[in-house]
Backbone as CSV, one residue per row, in Angstrom:
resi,resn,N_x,N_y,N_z,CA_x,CA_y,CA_z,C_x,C_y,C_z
1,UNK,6.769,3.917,-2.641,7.857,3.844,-3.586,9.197,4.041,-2.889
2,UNK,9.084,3.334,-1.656,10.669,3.880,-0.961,11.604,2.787,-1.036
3,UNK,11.288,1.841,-1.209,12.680,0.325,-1.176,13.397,0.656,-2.783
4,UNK,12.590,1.382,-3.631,13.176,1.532,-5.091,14.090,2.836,-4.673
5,UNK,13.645,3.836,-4.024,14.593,4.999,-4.086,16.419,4.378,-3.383
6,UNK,15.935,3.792,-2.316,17.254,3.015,-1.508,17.890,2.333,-2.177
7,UNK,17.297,1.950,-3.185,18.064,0.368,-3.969,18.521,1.464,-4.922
8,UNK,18.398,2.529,-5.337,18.339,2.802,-6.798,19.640,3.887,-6.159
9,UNK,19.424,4.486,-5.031,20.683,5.191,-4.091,21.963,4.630,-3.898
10,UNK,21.758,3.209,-3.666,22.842,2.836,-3.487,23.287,2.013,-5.019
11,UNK,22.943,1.472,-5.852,23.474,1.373,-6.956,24.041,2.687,-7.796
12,UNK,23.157,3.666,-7.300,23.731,5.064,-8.106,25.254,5.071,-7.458
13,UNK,25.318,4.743,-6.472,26.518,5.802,-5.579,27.909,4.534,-5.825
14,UNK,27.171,3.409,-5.990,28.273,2.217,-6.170,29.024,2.243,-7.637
15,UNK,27.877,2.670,-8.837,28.393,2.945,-9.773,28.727,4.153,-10.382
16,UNK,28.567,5.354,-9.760,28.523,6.777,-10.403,27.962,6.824,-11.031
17,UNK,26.638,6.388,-11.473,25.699,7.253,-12.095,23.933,7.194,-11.694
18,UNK,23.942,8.833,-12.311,23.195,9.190,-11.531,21.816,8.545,-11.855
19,UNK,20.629,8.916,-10.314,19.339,8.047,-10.805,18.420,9.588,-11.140
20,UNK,17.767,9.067,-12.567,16.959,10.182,-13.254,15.753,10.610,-11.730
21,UNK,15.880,12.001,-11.509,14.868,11.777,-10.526,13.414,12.293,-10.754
22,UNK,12.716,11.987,-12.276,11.664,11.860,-12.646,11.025,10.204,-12.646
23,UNK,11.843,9.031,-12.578,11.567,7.849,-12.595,11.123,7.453,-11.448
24,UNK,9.384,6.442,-11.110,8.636,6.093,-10.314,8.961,4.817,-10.163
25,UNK,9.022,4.003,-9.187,8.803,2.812,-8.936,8.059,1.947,-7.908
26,UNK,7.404,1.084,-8.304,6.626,0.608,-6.738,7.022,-1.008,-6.498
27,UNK,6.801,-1.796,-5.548,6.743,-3.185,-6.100,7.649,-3.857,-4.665
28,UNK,7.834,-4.952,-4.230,8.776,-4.961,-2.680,9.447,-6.121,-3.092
29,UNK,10.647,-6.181,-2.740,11.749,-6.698,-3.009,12.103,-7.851,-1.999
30,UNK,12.519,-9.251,-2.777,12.616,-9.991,-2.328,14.172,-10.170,-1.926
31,UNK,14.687,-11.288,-0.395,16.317,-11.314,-0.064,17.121,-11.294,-1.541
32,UNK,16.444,-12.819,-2.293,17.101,-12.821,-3.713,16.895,-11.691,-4.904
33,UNK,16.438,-10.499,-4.326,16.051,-9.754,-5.537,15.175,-9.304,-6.606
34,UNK,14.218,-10.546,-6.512,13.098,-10.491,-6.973,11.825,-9.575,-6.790
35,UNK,11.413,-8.854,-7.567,10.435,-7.915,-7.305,8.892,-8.686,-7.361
36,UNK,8.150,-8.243,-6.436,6.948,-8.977,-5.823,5.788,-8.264,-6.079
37,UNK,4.410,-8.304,-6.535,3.572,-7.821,-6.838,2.957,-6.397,-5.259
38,UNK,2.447,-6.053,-5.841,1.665,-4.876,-4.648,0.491,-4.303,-4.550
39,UNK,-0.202,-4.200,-3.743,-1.851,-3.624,-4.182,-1.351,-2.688,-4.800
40,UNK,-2.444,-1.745,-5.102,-3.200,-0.368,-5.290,-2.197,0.103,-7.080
41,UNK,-1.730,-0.808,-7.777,-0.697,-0.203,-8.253,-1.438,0.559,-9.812
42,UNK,-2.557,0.480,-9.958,-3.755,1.583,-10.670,-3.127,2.551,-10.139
43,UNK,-3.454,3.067,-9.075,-3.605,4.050,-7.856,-2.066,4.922,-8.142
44,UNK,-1.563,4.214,-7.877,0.368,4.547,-7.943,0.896,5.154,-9.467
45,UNK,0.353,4.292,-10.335,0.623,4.529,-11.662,0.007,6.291,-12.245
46,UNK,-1.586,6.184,-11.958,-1.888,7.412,-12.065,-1.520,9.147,-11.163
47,UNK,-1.066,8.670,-9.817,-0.605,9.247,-9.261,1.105,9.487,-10.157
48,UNK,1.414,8.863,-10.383,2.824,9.557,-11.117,2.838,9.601,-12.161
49,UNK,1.668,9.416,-12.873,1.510,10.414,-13.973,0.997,11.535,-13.673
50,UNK,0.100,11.956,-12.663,0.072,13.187,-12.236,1.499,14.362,-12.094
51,UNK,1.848,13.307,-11.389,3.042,14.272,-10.968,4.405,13.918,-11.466
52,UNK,4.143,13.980,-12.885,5.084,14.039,-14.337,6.463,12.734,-14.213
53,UNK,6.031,11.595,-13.745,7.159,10.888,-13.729,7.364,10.484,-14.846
54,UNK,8.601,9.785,-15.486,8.406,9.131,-16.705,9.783,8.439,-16.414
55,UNK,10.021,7.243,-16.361,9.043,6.379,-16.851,8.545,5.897,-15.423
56,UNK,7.094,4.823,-15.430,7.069,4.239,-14.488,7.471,2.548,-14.495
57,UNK,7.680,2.211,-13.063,8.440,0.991,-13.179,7.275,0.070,-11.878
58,UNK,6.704,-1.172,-12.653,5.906,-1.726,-11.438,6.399,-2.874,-11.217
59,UNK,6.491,-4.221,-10.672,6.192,-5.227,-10.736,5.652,-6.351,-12.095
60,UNK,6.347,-6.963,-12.424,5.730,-7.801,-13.273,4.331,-8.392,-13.190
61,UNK,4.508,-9.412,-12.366,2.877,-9.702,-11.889,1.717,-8.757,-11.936
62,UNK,2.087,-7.212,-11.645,1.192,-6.270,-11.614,0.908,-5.332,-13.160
63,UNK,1.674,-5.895,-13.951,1.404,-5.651,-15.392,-0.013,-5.657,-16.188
64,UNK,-0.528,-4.882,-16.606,-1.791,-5.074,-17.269,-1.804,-4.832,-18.901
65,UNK,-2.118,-4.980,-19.426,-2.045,-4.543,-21.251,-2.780,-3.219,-21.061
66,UNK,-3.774,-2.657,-20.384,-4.127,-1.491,-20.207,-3.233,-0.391,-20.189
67,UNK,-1.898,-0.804,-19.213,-0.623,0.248,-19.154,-0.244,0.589,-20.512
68,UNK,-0.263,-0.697,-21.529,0.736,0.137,-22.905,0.077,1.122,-23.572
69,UNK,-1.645,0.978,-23.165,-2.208,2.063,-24.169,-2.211,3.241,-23.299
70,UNK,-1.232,3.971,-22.697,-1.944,5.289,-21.976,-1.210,5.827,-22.922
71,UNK,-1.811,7.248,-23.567,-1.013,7.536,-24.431,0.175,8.730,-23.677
72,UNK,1.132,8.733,-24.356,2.292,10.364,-24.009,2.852,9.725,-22.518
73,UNK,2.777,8.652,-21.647,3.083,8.101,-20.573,3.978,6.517,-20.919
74,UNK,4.837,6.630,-20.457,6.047,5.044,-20.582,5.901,4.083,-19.219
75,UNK,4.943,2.935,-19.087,4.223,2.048,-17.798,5.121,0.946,-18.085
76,UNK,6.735,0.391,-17.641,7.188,-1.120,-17.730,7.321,-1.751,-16.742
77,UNK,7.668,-3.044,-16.727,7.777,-3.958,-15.613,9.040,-4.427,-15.375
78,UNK,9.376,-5.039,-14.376,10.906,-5.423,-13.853,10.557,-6.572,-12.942
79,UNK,11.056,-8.102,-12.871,11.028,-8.905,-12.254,12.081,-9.385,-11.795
80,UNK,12.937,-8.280,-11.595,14.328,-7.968,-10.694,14.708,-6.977,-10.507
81,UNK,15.574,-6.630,-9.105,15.446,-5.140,-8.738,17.131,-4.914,-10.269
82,UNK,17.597,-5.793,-10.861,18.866,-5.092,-11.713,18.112,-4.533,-12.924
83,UNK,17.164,-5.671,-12.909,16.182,-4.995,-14.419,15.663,-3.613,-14.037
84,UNK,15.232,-3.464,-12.925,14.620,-2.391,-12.220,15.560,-1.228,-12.345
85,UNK,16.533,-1.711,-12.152,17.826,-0.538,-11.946,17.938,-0.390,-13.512
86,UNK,18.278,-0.898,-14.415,18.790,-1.081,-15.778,17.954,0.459,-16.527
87,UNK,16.573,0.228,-15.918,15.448,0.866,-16.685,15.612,2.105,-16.039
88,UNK,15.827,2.543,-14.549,15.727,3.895,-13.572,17.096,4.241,-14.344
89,UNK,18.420,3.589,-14.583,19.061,4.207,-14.848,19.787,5.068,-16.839
């Protein structure tokens, strides 16, 4: 989850405001911006619900209908890192 913390660092600092730092993100970023699918992202998702993120943010492509039913947990997708930002911030 580290190209989201950088992207989400420097949009924080460009616009003054701040990034919630309970919000997860996974997913790798394309020159144009585009967010790109990623293994393991089961794996990622439950891991930050472990460790109380809310919300999480994956990849579109990596979207499942399984995510909307977890209950008391918020799982969306972003098929751009601004959508990406829109939602972290």
């Amino acid at each position: 989850m580290g190209w989201s913390r950088h992207c989400h660092g420097i949009f924080s600092s460009r616009t003054h405001t701040p990034v919630c730092p309970r919000v997860a993100i996974t997913g790798e970023v394309s020159i144009r911006g585009n967010v790109r699918a990623v293994g393991g992202t089961v794996a990622k998702v439950a891991a930050a619900r472990q460790a109380g993120a809310v919300p999480v943010i994956i990849p579109v492509p990596n979207w499942w209908e399984r995510f909307r039913t977890v209950a008391g947990f918020q799982v969306t997708s972003a098929g751009h890192i601004l959508e990406a930002c829109d939602q972290a911030l």
